[in-house]
N, C-alpha and C positions, 0 to 999 in steps of 0.2 A: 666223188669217189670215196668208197671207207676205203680207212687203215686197215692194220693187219689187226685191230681188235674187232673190225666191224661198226665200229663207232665214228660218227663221220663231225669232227669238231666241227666244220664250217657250218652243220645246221645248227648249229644256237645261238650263230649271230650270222644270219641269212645278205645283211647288209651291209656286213664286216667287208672288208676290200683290201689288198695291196694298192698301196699308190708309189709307182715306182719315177728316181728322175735322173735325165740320163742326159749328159754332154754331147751322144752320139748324134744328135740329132734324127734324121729318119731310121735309120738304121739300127736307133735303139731298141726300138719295139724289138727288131731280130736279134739282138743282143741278149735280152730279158726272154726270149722265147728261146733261143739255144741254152742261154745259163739255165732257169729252170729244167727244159729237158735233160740234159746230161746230170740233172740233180736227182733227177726222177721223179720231178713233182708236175702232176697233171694238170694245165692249165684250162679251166672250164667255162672263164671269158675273159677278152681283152681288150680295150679300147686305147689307141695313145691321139695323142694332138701336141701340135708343135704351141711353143711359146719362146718367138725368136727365134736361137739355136738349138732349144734345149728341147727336150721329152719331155712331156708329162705320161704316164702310163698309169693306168688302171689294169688290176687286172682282180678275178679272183680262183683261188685253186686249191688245189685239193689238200693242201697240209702249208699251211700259212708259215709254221715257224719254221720250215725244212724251204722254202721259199726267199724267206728272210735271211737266212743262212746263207744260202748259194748266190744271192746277191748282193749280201755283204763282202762275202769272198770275194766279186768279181769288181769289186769297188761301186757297184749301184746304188745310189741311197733310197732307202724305199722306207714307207711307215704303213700300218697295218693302221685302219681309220675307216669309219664312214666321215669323215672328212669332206666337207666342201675346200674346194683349191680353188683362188684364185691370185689373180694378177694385180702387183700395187707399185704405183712410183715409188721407188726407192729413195725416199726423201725424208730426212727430219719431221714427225708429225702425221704422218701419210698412215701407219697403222692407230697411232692415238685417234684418227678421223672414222678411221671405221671402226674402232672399238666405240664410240660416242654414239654414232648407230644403232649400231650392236644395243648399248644399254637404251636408246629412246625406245626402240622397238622391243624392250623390255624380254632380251634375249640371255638366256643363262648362257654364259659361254666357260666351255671346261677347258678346251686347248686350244692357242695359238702354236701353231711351229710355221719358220721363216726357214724355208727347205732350201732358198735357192737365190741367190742373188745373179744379175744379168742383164746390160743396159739398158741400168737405170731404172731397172724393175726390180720387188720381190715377188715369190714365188710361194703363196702363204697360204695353210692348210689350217682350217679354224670347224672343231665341232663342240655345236651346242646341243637346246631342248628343243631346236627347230628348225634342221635346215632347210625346212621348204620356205621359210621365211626370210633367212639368210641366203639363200637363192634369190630371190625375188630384190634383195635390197644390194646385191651390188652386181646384179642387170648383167653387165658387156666385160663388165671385169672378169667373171666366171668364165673358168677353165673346165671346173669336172665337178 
C-alpha cells in the first residue's frame, strides 16, 4: 500500500520483513495483528511459528517504521531484517560453533542479534551474503 506521498518504501527492499517475538505464545500473532491495526499500518503478510512458548512472527507491511513503533509501544520486540532466525542451545560456545560454520562455508556475515533467550535455547537472527546457504547449514535449527 503507498503512503500519502504515493511512494511505497517497501518496494526497494522487496525482502525486507518485520520479525516480531512475542511471550504470548499462540495468541501473539493476534496481539501483533490488533497492535498494528489500531496503528493503522496494513499488514500485507504474516506467518508466526511457536518455539517453546514464545512467538516467532514474520510479517511484512505497509509502512515498517509506523509498525515498529506500535510494537514498541506495546512491548513487542521486533527487528526489521531479512534475517534468517534460528534456534541455538543456550550454552557457553554454541554461537562460537556456528559462527565457525558460518566462516568454513566462507559466509560474509553482517549481523548477529540474540532476540530471545528460553529453556535453554537462544533465539538468534543472523544476516549475511547468502542466506540460501545459511539455510541449508543449520537444517532443523531453522525457524523463519
Amino acid at each position: 500500500m503507498a503512503g500519502e506521498t504515493g511512494v511505497n518504501m517497501q518496494a526497494d527492499h522487496p525482502d525486507r520483513r518485520i520479525i516480531a517475538f512475542t511471550s504470548q505464545g499462540t495468541s501473539g500473532l493476534g496481539l501483533v495483528a490488533q497492535t498494528l491495526g489500531e496503528a493503522g499500518v496494513n499488514i500485507e503478510s504474516i506467518d508466526g511459528e511457536m518455539a517453546g512458548e514464545f512467538g516467532v512472527i514474520m510479517l511484512h507491511t505497509s509502512d515498517d517504521d509506523a509498525a515498529l513503533r506500535a510494537l514498541l509501544h506495546a512491548d513487542v520486540r521486533a527487528i526489521t531484517s531479512e534475517a534468517v532466525v534460528f534456534r541455538l542451545q543456550d550454552q557457553p560456545g554454541a554461537l562460537a560453533s556456528v559462527a565457525r560454520r558460518f566462516i568454513d562455508a566462507n559466509l560474509n556475515v553482517r549481523t548477529i542479534h540474540i532476540l530471545h533467550h528460553q529453556a535453554g535455547h537462544a533465539i538468534v537472527a543472523v544476516t549475511t551474503d547468502d542466506d540460501e546457504s545459511v539455510r541449508a547449514l543449520l537444517g532443523d535449527n531453522l525457524l523463519m
